[in-house]
ZAMARGU-4260 file (C-alpha; in steps of 0.2 Angstrom, whole numbers, plus 5000, padded with zeros to 4 digits):
<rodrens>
0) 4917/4940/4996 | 4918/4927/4982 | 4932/4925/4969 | 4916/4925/4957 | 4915/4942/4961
5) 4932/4948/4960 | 4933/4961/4946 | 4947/4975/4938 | 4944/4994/4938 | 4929/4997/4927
10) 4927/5017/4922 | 4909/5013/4914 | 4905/5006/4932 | 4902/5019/4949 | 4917/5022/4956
15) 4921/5038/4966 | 4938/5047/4974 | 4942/5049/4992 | 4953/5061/4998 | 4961/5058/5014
20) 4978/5067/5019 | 4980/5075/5003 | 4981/5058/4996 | 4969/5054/4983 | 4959/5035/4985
25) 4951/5028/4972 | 4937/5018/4976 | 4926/5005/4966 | 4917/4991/4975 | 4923/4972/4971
30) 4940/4978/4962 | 4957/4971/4968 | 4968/4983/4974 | 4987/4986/4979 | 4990/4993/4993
35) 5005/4997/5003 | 5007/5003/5023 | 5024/5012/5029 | 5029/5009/5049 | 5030/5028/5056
40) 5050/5025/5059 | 5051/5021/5042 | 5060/5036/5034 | 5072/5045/5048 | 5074/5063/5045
45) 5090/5062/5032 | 5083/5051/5022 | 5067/5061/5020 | 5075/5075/5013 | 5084/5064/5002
50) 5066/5059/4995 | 5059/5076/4996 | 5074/5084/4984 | 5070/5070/4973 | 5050/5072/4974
55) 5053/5089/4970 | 5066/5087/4957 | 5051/5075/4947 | 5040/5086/4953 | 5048/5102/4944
60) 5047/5091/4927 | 5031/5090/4926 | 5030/5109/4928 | 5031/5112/4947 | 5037/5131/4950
65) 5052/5135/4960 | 5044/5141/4975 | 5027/5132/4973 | 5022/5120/4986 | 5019/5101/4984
70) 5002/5100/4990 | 4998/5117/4981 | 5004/5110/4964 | 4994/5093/4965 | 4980/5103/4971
75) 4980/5109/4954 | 4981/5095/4943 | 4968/5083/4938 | 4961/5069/4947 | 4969/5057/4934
80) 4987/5065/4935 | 4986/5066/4954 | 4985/5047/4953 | 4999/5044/4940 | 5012/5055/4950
85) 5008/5047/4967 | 5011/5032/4956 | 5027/5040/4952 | 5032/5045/4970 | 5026/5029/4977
90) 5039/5021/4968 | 5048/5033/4973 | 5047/5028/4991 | 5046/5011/4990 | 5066/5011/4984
95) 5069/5021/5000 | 5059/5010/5012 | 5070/4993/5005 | 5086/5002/5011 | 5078/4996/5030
100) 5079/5012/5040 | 5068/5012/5057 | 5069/5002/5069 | 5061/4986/5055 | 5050/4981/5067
105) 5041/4969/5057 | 5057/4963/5054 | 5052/4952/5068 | 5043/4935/5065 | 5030/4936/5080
110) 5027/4953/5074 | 5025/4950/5055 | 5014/4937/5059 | 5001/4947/5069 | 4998/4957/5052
115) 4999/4943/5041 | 4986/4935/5052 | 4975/4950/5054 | 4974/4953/5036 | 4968/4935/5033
120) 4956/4933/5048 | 4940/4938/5039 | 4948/4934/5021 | 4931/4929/5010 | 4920/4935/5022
125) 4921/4955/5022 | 4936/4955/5008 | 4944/4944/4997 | 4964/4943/4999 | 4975/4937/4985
130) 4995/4942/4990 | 5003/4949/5005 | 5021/4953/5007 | 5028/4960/5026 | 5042/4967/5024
135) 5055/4975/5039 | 5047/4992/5039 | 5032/4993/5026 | 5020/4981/5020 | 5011/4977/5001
140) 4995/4968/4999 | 4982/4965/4985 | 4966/4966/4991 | 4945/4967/4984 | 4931/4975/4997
145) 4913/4973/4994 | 4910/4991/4992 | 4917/5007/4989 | 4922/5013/5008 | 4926/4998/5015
150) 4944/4998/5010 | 4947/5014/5021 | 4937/5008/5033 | 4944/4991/5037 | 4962/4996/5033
155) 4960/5010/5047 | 4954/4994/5058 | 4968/4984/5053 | 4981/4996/5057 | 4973/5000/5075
160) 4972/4983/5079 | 4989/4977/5072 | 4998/4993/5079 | 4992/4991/5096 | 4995/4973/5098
165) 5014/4976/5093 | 5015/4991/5103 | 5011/4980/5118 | 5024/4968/5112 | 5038/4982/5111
170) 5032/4989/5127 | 5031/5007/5115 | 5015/5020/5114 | 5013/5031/5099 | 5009/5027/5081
175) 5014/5013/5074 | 5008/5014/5055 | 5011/5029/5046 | 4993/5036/5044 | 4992/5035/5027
180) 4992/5024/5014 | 4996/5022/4996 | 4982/5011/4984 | 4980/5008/4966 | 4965/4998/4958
185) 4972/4987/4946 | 4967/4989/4928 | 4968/4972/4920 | 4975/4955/4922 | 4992/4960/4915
190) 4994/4974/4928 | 4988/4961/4941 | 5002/4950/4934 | 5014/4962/4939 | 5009/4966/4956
195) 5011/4952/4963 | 5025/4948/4955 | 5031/4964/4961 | 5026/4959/4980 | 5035/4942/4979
200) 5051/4949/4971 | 5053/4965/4984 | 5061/4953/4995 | 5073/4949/4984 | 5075/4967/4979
205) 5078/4972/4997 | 5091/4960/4998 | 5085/4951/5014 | 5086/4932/5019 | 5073/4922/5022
210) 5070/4924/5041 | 5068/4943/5037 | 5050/4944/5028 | 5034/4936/5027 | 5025/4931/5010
215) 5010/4922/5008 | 5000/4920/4992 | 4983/4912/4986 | 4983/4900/4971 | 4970/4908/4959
220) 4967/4906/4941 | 4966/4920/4925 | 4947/4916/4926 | 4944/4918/4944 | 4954/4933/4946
225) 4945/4942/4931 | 4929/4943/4938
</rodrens>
């Protein structure tokens, strides 16, 4: 992919929704897209039921019955409000994951830099990559796919390839990613703005030093990003 060809979420053009794992994924080919990956070790069991009690508590303001279910409730709502509360609980989580619980393994340099490095390999070729941000135990990107399931596609390879190369390093088996993954298209340049102001901040947020993450960022302009 070009950066002539970069573009923002566009409801007059196709665009379609995957589900996968109960998550919703919209899809729309050549539009940038944040995307975030959690390490499977990444929420421990205490801290889940700390984010469960207060998923459910946002969830019950929006209209969620006592003894309603979570998937069963957001089976039921539209495919527009789906996406604004995984919004919500993606934000949510993301608080949870930069209090550094799991065993941070990309807390590691060699480590961090087996993803960062995967996720740039074939930059401008089958995707176009703008920010990446590895952090202890997740990760946030920005990326563009040529067309509408290849950002499913190559995200599973990426996550295979990355998680059995560290898996080798750790001498550990198992999962390494969490299977799923939260992504958002982004709407305009303002909202591009802010993610990527969002993944060089998170760091700072997070409260580590400088040995603890790894950022890397490409130098675009308003016009090239716009599409």
């Amino acid at each position: 992919m070009k950066r002539d060809e970069l573009r923002f979420f566009d409801r007059s053009q196709a665009w379609t929704i995957a589900d996968q794992r109960r998550l919703p994924h919209w899809l729309q080919a050549d539009t940038l897209c944040f995307i975030t990956w959690r390490v499977a070790d990444s929420l421990p069991n205490n801290a889940l039921e700390r984010l469960d009690a207060e998923i459910r508590e946002h969830l019950t303001s929006l209209g969620m019955g006592s003894h309603q279910d979570v998937s069963e409730f957001m089976l039921g709502c539209d495919a527009k409000a789906r996406s604004q509360i995984h919004w919500r609980l993606f934000q949510i989580r993301d608080k949870y994951l930069d209090r550094h619980w799991g065993r941070c393994p990309l807390r590691v340099p060699a480590h961090a830099k087996i993803v960062l490095q995967s996720l740039r390999h074939f930059d401008e070729q089958r995707y176009f990559l703008t920010d990446v941000i590895v952090m202890p135990n997740h990760l946030h990107f920005i990326a563009a796919f040529g067309d509408e399931d290849a950002m499913l596609r190559q995200c599973d390879a990426w996550k295979r390839f990355t998680g059995k190369s560290i898996n080798q390093l750790e001498k550990r088996t198992g999962s390494f990613w969490q299977p799923d993954q939260f992504d958002h298209l982004i709407r305009g340049q303002s909202q591009f703005e802010y993610f990527r102001r969002y993944i060089k901040d998170n760091p700072k947020r997070a409260g580590l030093r400088q040995d603890e993450f790894l950022y890397w960022a490409k130098e675009l302009t308003n016009s090239e990003s716009e599409g």
